[in-house]
C-alpha positions as CSV (number, residue, x, y, z in Angstrom):
1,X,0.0,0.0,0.0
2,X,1.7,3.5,-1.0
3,X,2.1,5.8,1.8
4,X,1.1,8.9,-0.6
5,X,-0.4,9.9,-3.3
6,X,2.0,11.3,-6.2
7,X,2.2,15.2,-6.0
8,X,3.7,18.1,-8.4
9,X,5.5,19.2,-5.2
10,X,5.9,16.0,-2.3
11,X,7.4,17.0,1.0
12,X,10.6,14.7,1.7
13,X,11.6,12.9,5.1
14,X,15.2,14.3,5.9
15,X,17.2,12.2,8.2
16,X,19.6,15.0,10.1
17,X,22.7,14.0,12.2
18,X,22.3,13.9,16.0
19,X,20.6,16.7,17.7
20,X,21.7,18.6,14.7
21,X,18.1,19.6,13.0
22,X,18.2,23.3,13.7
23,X,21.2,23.3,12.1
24,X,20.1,21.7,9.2
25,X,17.1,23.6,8.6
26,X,18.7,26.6,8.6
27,X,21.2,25.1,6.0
28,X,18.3,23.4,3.7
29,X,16.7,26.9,3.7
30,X,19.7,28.8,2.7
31,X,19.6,26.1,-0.2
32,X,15.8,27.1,-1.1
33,X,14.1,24.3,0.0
34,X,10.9,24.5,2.1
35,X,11.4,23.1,5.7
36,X,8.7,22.1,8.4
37,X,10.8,21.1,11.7
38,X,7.9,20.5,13.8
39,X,8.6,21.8,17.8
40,X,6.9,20.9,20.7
41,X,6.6,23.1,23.6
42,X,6.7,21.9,27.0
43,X,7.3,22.8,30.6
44,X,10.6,22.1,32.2
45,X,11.5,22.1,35.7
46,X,14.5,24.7,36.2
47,X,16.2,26.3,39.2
48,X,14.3,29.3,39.3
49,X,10.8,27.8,38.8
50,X,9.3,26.3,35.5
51,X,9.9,27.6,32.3
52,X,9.1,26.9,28.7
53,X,11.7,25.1,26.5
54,X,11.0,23.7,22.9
55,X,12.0,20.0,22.2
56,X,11.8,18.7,18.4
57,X,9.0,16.9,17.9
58,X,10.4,13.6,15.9
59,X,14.3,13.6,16.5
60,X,16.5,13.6,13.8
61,X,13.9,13.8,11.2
62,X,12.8,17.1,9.6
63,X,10.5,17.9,6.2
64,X,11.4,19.6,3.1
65,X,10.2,19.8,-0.2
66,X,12.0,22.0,-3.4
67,X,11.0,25.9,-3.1
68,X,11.2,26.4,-6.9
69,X,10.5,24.3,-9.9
70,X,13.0,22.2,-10.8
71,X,15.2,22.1,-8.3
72,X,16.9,18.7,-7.1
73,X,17.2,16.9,-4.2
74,X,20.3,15.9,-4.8
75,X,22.1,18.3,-3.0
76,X,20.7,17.5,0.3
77,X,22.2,14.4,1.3
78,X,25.7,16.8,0.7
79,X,24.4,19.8,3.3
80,X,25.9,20.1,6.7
81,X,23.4,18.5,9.5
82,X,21.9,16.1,7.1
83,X,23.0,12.2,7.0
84,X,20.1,11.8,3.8
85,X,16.7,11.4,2.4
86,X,14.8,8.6,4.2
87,X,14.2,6.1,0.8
88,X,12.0,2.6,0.7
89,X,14.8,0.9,-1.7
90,X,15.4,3.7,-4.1
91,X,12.4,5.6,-3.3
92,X,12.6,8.9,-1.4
93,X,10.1,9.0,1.2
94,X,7.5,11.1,0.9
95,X,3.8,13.1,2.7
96,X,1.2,14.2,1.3
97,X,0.3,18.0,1.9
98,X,-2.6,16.9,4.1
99,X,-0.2,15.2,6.7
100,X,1.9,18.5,7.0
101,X,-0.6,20.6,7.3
102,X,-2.3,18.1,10.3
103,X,1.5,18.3,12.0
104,X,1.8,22.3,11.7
105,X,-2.0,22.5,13.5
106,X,-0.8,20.3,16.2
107,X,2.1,21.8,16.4
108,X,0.3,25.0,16.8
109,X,-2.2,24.1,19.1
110,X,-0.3,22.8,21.8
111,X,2.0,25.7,21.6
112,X,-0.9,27.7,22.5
113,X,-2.0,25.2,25.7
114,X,1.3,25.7,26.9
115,X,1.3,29.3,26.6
116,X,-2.1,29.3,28.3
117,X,-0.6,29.2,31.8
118,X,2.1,30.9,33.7
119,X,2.6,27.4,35.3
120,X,2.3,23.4,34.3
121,X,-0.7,22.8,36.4
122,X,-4.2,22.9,36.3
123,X,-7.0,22.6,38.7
124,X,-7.4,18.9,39.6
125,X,-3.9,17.8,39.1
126,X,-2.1,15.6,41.3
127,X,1.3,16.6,42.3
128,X,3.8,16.4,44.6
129,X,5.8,19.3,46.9
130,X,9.6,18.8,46.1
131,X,11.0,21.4,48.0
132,X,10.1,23.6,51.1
133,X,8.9,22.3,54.4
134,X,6.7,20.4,53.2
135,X,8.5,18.4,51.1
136,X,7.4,15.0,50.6
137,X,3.6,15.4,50.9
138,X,1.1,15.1,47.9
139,X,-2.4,16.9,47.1
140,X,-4.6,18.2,44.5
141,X,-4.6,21.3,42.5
142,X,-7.4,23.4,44.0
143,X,-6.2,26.8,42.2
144,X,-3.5,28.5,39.9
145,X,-2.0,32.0,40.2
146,X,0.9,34.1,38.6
147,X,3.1,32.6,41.3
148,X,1.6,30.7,44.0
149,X,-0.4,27.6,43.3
150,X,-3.3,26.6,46.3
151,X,-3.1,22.9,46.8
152,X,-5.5,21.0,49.0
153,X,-3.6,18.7,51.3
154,X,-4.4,16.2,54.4
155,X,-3.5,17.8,57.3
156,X,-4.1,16.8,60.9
157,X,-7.2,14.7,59.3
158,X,-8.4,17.2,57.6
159,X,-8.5,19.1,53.8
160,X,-7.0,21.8,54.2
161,X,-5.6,24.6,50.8
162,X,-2.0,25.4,51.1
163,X,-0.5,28.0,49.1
164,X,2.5,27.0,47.6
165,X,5.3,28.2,44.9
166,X,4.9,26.6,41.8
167,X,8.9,25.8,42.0
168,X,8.3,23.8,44.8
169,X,5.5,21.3,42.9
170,X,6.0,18.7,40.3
171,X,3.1,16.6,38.5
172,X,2.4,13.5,40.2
């Protein structure tokens, strides 16, 4: 069964040396070729608190397709960051413009979850105090501010809301 159907212009799979896609996107490009490198956004625990970093979404592997007629693949398996096309045999694989345009909504939609909050956590979650006095203790996720999050916590046999810095949590 063919993975696609045949297009005028078919976006490739580019297989890119380790941890080196950045790189190679902004090499492809300088080349003319179209590249989608899709990112995730995610919430990583730091020293100061949480903070948003962006992880690629499918290491090593990026998409391009030619940006003007004509215009060969060949040269990409020769550009700095890239080990090659990914082939079936001799056949570069390729995705159909549908499938792209599905990654770059997904891509764009979870950026904008993450950048819905200040923090990781929601009302409801379970998590678990890391740091502070504390420190060893779960609860729930009653509410969220800019800097302090209120978790409800068993205390002396009963519920009880504790504010607490966000640094100090971590999803359970």
């Amino acid at each position: 069964m063919p993975l696609t159907t045949p297009t005028a212009n078919p976006w490739y799979v580019c297989f890119c040396k380790p941890r080196r896609e950045s790189f190679a996107l902004r090499k492809l490009e300088e080349q003319g070729y179209e590249v989608f490198l899709p990112l995730l956004t995610q919430w990583e625990k730091a020293r100061d608190g949480w903070q948003k970093k962006q992880q690629v979404m499918f290491p090593r592997y990026c998409f391009l397709r030619c940006g003007r007629p004509g215009q060969s693949v060949a040269p990409i398996r020769s550009t700095p960051g890239v080990s090659g096309l990914v082939t079936f045999g001799n056949l570069p694989a390729t995705l159909d413009e549908t499938i792209v345009e599905a990654l770059r909504s997904l891509v764009e939609k979870q950026a904008r979850a993450v950048d819905a909050g200040s923090t990781p956590f929601r009302a409801g979650d379970p998590v678990a105090i890391a740091d502070g006095p504390l420190k060893g203790m779960s609860g729930i996720v009653s509410a969220v501010a800019a800097e302090r999050v209120t978790v409800m916590l068993s205390l002396l046999g009963r519920e009880k809301p504790v504010a607490l810095p966000a640094a100090h949590l971590t999803l359970a």
